[in-house]
C-alpha positions as CSV (number, residue, x, y, z in Angstrom):
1,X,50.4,67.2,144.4
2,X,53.3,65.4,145.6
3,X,55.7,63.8,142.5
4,X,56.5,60.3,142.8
5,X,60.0,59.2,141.9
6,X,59.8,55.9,140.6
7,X,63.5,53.9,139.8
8,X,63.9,51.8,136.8
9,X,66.0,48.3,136.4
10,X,67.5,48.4,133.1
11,X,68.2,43.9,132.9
12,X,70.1,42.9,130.3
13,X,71.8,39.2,130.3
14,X,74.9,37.8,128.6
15,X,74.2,34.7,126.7
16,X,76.6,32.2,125.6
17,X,76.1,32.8,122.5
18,X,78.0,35.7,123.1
19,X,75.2,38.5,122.1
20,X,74.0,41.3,124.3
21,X,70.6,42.3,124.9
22,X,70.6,46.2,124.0
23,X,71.4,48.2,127.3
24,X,68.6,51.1,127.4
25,X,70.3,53.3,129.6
26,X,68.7,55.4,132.7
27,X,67.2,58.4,130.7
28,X,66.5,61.7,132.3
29,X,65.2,63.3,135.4
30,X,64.6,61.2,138.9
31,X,64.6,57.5,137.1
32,X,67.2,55.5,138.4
33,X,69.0,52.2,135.9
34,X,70.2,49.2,136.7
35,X,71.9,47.0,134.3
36,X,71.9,43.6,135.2
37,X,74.2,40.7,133.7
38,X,74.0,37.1,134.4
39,X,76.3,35.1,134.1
40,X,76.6,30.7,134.9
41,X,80.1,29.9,136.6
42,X,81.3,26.5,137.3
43,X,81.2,23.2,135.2
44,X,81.2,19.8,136.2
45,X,83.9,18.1,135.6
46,X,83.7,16.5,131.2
47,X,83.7,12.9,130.8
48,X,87.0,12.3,129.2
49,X,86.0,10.9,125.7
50,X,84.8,13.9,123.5
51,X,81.1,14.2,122.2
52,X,78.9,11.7,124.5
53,X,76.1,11.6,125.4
54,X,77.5,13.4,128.9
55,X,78.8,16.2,127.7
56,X,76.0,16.9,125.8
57,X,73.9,17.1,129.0
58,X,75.9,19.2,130.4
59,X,75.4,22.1,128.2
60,X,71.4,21.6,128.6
61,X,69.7,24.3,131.0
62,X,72.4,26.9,130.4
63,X,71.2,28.9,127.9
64,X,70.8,32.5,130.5
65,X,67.7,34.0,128.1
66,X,65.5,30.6,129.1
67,X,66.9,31.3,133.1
68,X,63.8,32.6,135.2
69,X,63.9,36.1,137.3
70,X,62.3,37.2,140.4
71,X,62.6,40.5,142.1
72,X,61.7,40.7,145.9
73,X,61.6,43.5,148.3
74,X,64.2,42.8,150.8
75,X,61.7,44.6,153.4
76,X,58.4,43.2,152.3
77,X,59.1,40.3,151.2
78,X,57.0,41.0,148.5
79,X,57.6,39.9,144.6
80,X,57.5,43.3,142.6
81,X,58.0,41.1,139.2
82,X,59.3,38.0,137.9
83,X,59.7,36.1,134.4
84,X,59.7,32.8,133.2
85,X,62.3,33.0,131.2
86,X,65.4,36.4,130.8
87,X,64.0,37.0,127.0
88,X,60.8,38.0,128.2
89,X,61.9,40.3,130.6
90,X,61.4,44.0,129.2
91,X,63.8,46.6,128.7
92,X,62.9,48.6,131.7
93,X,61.2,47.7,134.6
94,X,60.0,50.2,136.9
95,X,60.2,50.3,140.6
96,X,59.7,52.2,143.5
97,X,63.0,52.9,145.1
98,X,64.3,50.4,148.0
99,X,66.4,47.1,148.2
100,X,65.7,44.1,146.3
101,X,67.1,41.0,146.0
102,X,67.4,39.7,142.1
103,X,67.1,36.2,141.7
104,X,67.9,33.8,138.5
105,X,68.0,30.0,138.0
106,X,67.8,27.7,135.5
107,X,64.6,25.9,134.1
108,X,64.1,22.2,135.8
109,X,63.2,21.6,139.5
110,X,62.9,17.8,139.7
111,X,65.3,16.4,142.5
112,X,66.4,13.6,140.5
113,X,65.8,13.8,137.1
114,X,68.0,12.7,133.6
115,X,70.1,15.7,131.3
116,X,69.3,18.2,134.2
117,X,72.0,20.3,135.6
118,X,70.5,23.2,138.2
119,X,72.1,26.9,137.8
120,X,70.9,29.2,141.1
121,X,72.4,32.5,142.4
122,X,70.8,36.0,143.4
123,X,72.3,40.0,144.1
124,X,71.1,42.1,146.1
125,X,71.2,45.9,145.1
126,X,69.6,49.3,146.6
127,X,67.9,51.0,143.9
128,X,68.0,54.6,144.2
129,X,66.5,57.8,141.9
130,X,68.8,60.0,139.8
131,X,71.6,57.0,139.8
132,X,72.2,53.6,137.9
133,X,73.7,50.7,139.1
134,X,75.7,47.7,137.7
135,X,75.2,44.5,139.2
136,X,76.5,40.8,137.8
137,X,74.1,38.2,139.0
138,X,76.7,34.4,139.1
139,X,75.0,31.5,139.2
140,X,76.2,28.3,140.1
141,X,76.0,24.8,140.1
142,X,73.2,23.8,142.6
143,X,73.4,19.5,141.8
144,X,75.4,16.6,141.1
145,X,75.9,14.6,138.2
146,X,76.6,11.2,137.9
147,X,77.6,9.1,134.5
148,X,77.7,5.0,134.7
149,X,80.1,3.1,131.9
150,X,80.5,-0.4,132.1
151,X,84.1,-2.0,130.9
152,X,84.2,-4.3,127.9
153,X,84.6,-7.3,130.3
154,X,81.4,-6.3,132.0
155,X,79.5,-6.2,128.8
156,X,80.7,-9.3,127.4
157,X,80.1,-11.5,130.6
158,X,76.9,-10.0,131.3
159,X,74.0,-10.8,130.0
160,X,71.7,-7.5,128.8
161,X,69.2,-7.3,131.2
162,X,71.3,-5.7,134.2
163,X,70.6,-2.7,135.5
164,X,72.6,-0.1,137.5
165,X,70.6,1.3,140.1
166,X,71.1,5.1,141.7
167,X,69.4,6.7,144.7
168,X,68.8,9.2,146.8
169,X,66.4,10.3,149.5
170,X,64.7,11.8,146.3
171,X,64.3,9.2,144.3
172,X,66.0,6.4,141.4
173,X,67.7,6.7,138.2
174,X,68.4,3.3,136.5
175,X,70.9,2.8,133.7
176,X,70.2,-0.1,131.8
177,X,72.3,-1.5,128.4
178,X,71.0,1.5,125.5
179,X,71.4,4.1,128.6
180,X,74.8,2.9,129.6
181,X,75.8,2.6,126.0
182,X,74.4,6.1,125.0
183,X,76.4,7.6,128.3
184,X,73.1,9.3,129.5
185,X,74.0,11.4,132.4
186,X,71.4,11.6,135.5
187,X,71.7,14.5,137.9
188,X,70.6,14.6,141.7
189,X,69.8,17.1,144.3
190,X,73.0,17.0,146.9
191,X,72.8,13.9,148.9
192,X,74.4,10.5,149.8
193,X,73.8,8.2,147.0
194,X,73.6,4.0,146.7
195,X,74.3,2.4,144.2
196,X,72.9,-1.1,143.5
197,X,74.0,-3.4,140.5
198,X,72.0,-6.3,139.3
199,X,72.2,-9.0,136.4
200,X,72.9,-12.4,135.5
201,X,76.5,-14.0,134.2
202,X,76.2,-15.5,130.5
203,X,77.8,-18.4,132.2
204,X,75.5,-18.6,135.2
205,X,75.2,-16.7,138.6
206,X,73.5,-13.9,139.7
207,X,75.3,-10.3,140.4
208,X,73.4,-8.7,143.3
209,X,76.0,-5.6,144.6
210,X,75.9,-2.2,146.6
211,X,77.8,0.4,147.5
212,X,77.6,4.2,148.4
213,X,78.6,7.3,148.6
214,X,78.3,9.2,151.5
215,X,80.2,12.3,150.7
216,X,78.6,14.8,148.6
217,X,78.6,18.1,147.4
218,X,77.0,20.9,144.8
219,X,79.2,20.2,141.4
220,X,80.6,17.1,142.3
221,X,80.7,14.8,138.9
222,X,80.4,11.2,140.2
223,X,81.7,8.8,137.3
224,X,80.9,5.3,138.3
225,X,82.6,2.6,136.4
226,X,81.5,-1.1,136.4
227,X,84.0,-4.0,136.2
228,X,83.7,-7.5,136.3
229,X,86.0,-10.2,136.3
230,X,86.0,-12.8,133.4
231,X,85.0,-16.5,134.6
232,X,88.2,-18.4,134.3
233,X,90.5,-15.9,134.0
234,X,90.4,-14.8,138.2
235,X,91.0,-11.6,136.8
236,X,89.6,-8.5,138.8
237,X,89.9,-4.8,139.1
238,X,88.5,-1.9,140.9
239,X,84.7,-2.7,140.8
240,X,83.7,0.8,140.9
241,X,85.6,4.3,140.7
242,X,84.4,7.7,141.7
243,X,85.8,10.6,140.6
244,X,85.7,13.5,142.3
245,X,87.8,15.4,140.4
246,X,85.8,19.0,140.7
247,X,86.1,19.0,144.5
248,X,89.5,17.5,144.6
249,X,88.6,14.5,146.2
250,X,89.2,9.8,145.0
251,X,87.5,7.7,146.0
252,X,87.6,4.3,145.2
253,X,84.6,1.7,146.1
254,X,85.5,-2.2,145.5
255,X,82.9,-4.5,144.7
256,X,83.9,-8.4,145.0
257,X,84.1,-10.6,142.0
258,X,82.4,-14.2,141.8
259,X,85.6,-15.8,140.4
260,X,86.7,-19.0,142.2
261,X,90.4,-17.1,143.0
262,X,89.9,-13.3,142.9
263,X,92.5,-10.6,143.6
264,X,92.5,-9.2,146.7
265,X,94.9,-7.3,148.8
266,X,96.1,-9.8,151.3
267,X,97.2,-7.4,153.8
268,X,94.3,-5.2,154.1
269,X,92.5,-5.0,157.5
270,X,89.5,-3.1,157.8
271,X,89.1,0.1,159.9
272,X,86.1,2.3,160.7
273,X,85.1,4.9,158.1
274,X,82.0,5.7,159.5
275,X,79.0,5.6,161.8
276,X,75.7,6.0,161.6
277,X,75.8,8.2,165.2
278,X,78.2,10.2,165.7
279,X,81.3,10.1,168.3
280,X,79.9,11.9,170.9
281,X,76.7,12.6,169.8
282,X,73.9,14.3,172.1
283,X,70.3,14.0,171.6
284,X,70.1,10.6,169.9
285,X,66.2,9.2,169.8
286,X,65.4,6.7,172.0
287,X,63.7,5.0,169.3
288,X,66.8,4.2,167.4
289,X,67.3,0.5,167.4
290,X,70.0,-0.5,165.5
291,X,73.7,1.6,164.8
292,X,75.6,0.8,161.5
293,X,79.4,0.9,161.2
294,X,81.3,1.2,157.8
295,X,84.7,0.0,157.0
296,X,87.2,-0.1,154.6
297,X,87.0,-3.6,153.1
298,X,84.1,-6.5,153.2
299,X,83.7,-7.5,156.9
300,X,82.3,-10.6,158.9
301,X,81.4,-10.6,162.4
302,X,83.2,-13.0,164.2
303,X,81.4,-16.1,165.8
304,X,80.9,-15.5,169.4
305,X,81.7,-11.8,169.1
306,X,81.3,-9.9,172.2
307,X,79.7,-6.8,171.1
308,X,78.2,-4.6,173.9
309,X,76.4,-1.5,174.4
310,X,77.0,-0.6,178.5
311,X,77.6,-3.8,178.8
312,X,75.1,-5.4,177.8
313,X,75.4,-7.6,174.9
314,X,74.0,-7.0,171.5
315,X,73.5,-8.8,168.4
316,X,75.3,-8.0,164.9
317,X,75.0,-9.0,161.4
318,X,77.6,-7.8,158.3
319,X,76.9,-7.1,155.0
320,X,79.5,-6.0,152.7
321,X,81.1,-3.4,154.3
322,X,78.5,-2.4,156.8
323,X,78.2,-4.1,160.6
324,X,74.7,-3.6,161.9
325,X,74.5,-3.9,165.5
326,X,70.8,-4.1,167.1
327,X,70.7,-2.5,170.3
328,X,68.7,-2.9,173.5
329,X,65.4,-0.7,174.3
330,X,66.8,2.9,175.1
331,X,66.4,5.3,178.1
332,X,66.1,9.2,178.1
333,X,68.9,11.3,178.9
334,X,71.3,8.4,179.2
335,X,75.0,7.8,178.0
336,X,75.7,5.3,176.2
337,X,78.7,3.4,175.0
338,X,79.3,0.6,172.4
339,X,82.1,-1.4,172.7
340,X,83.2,-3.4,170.0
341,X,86.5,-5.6,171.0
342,X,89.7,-6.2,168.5
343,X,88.7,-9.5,166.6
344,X,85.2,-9.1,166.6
345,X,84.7,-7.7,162.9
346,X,87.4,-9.3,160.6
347,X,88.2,-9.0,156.9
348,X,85.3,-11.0,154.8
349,X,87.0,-14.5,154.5
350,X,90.2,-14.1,156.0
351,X,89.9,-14.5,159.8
352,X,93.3,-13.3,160.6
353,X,92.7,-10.3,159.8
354,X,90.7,-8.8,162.6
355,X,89.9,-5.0,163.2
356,X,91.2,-3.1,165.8
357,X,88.7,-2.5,168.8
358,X,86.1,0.3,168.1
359,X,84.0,2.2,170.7
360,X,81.1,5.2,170.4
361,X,80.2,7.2,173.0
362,X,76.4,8.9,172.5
363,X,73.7,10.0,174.9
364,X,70.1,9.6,174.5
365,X,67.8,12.6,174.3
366,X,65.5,13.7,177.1
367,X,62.0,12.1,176.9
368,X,59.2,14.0,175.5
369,X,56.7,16.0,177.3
370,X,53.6,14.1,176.9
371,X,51.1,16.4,174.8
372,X,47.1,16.3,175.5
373,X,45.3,14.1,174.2
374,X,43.5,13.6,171.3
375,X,40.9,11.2,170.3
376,X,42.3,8.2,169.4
377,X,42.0,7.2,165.6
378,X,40.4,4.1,164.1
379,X,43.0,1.3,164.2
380,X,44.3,-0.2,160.9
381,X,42.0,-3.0,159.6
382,X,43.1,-5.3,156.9
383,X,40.6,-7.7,155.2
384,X,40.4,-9.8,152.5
385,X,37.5,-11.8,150.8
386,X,38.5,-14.9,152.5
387,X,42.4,-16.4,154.1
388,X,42.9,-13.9,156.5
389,X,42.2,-15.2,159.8
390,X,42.6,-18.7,158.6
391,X,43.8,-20.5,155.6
392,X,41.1,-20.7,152.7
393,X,41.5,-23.6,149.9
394,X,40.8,-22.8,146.4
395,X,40.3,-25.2,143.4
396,X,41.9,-24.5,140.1
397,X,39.5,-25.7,138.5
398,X,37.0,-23.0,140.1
399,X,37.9,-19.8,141.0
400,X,36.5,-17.5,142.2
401,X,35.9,-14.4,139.9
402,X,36.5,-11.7,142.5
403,X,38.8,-12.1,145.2
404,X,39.5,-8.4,147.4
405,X,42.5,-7.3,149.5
406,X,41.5,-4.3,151.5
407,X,43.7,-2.2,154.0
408,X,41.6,0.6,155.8
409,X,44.5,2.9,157.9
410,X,42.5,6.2,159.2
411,X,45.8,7.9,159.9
412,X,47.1,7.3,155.8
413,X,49.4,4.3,154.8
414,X,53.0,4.7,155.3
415,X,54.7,1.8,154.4
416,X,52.7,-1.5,152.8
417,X,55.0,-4.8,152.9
418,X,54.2,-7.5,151.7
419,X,56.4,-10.3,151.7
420,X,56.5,-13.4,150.4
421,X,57.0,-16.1,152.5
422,X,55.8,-19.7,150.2
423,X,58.2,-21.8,148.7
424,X,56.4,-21.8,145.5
425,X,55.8,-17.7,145.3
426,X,59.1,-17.4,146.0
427,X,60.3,-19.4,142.9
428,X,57.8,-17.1,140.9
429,X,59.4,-13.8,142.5
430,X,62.8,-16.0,141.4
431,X,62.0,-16.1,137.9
432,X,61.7,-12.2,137.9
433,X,65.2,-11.1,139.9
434,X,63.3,-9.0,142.3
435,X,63.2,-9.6,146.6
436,X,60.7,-11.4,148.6
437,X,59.6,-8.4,150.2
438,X,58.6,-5.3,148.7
439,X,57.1,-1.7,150.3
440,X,54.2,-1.5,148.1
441,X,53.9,2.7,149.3
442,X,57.3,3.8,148.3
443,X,58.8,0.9,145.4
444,X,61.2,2.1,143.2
445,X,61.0,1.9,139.5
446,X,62.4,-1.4,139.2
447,X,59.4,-2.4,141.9
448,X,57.3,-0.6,139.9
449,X,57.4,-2.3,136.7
450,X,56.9,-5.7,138.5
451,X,54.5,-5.2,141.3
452,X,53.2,-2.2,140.4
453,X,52.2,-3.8,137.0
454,X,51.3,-6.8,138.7
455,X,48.7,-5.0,141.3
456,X,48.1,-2.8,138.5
457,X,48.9,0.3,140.9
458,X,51.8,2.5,141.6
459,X,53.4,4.1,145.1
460,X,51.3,6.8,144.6
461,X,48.0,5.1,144.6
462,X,48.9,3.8,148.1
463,X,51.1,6.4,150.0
464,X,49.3,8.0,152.4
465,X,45.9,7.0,151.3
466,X,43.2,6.1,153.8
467,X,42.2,2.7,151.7
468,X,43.6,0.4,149.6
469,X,41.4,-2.3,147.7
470,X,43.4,-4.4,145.5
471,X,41.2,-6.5,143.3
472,X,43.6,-9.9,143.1
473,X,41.8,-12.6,141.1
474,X,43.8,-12.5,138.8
475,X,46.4,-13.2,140.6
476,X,45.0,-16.5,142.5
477,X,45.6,-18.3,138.9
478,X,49.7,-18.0,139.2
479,X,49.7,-19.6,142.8
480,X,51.6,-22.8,142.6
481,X,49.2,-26.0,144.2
482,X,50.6,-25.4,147.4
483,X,49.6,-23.8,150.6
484,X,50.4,-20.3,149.5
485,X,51.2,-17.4,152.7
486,X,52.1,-13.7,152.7
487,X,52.8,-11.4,155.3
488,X,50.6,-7.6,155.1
489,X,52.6,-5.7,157.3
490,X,50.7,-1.8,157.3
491,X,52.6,1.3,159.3
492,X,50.5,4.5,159.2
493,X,51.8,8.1,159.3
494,X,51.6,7.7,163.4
495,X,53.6,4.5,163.7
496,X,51.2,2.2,164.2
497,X,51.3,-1.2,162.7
498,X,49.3,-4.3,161.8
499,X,50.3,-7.6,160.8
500,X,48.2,-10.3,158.8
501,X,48.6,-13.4,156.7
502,X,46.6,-14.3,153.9
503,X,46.8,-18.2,153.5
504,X,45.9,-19.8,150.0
505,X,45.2,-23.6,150.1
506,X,45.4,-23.9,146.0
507,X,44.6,-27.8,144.7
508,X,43.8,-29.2,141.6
């Protein structure tokens, strides 16, 4: 009978505690040992007061013995063992001889989540009988981190309901007043972030601001600090900072103050940091209607600006430091190039000081072959118990006691907008700082906690479902005595899109 030499994996893991697991070692005969260490390299860069909150957070999840391990067959792709966590992981483990690939990573896998930085790294190592091996398994930093802190001034001219929103494709994190203060730290899967600041003045106004950052990488420690300038003072500074200290990189982000006389550099003239397509680019989608265009300061567009795309001109809007150009329908397999002349984009109140002239050269991407055919699905229906097709006029004085908003979309629900469009619901959507329109399929949790608790739902109760029924009643008693309108707009997962108006005649 034929003797099978089997290999054994001694693991053992360095903690930073500074203990060792014991080290069993390979033992006699054909058995073969591997001793395994791992260790976590890199650190995000500390906030620089001692003991926060921050620093705290970033000792979490780096503890090796709660790290998982997986050990695949390079060949099979098979999984001949893994372990939640390094402790459990016996002394020996025994394997038939071949190459694996060891894998270890810390506990956590939410995208975007708070006091969650992500350790990942893997070896690969033959194991043979009769010898041991010594591999060192490093794993690294796999997210980002980002800390808000607000400046004294900010804190004192704010009142304490702003909040400090940060997203990603992934998802939100939003700091408000005890999260600032505590200097909780939220972490994110790489990728370009926005940032969106909200609140009222003590003395009156509203703060409504964005900005973004567009360069990212694994380990970068964004530190975003919020200013504000002091009503009668005109005092302002840097809005917000990022520091990229880990990857070498500064990058400042100004946000404009509300004071009557603020201080701005009177010589700066914007230039193009970016573009939503490429110099050059091949392949671009003929679906894509509109091409942004970042600079370095707050921009206007010009009245009269001749922006054109082969010619042809094309509308454009500015906000902040973004110029949105809409551009005509698209052909296949076309070039394409948008010319935007010196003096069309200027410096946001100061005229004078006008761009230089821009252009983008892309081509389109050939059309698609058309595919066969399938059988077409139900269109998108929306219905409501009455104001759909044409306005329906409510008493207050008698309601009715069920009142139904139903959206029937075959293909699953995409996006559900709804905006508001009433002078008087608009006044109500006022009182609570939130926008007149709001995607009811994918709201963030600021949305949430408004029309989420509102329609008593969340994203997820819409997102790709088939039907939505909103029972509303309730919310017939809130409308002003006015003629009342929103816009339903429904996408499914194929594009397709309805629109509808419900109409609300409310008297006495």
């Amino acid at each position: 009978m034929k003797r099978i030499i089997l290999a054994s994996i001694i693991l053992t893991a360095a903690v930073l505690s500074g203990c060792r697991r014991e080290e069993i070692g390979a033992g006699g005969g054909q058995e073969a040992g591997l001793a395994m260490n791992i260790v976590p390299e890199g650190e995000f860069t500390p906030v620089p007061s001692q003991d926060t909150k921050a620093e705290g957070d970033l000792q979490n999840n780096n503890d090796v013995n709660e790290y998982s391990v997986t050990i695949i067959n390079t060949a099979t792709q098979e999984t001949a063992g893994s372990w939640d966590r390094f402790a459990d992981v016996p002394t020996v483990v025994t394997l038939e001889p071949a190459e694996y690939r060891v894998e270890a990573k810390s506990p956590g896998d939410k995208a975007v989540a708070w006091a969650q930085p992500k350790y990942a790294g893997s070896q690969t190592v033959t194991v043979t009988p009769g010898q041991t091996q010594s591999i060192s398994i490093t794993c690294r930093i796999t997210n980002m981190m980002v800390t808000v802190r607000c400046t004294d001034a900010f804190l004192n001219e704010m009142n304490e309901d702003f909040t400090i929103s940060v997203t990603s494709k992934d998802g939100v994190l939003i700091w408000e007043k005890p999260a600032v203060v505590a200097e909780n730290s939220g972490f994110f899967d790489v990728a370009p972030l926005e940032i969106h600041v909200k609140g009222t003045r003590r003395t009156g106004g509203v703060i409504n601001h964005y900005a973004s950052i567009e360069q990212v990488a694994a380990q970068d420690h964004h530190v975003l600090t919020i200013d504000a300038g002091e009503t009668g003072y005109m005092d302002y500074t840097d809005g917000i900072s990022i520091d990229y200290t880990v990857n070498g990189r500064v990058e400042d982000i100004f946000i404009e103050g509300p004071s009557e006389d603020p201080v701005v550099d009177e010589t700066a003239v914007p230039e193009v940091s970016s573009a939503s397509i490429a110099e050059g680019a091949a392949d671009v989608p003929v679906e894509t209607s509109t091409l942004d265009i970042t600079y370095t300061t707050a921009v206007e567009v010009a009245d009269g600006a001749s922006i054109t795309l082969n010619g042809e001109a094309c509308a454009a809007s500015a906000s902040g430091s973004k110029v949105t150009v809409s551009l005509p329908a698209l052909t296949a397999e076309t070039a394409y190039t948008l010319n935007i002349p010196v003096g069309a984009v200027t410096r946001a109140g100061a005229p004078d000081a006008a761009a230089d002239a821009f252009t983008l050269h892309f081509t389109t991407a050939a059309a698609e072959q058309d595919e066969p055919q399938e059988p077409e699905t139900t269109a998108i229906t929306i219905t409501a118990t009455a104001g759909i097709d044409e306005p329906v006029t409510y008493s207050k004085a008698a309601l009715p006691s069920e009142f139904n908003l139903t959206v029937a979309a075959p293909a699953g629900i995409e996006k559900y907008v709804v905006n508001v469009n009433s002078a008087g619901l608009r006044d109500l959507v006022d009182m609570m700082q939130m926008e007149y329109s709001v995607d009811l399929a994918n709201m963030n949790a600021g949305e949430e906690g408004f029309w989420g608790a509102l329609f008593g739902i969340t994203s997820a109760d819409v997102k790709g479902k088939t039907e939505v029924v909103f029972q509303i009643a309730g919310f017939l008693s809130a409308m002003p005595e006015e003629t009342n309108e929103l816009e339903v707009v429904i996408t499914d997962k194929e594009g397709n899109t309805i629109t509808k108006n419900l109409t609300i005649i409310m008297t006495a």
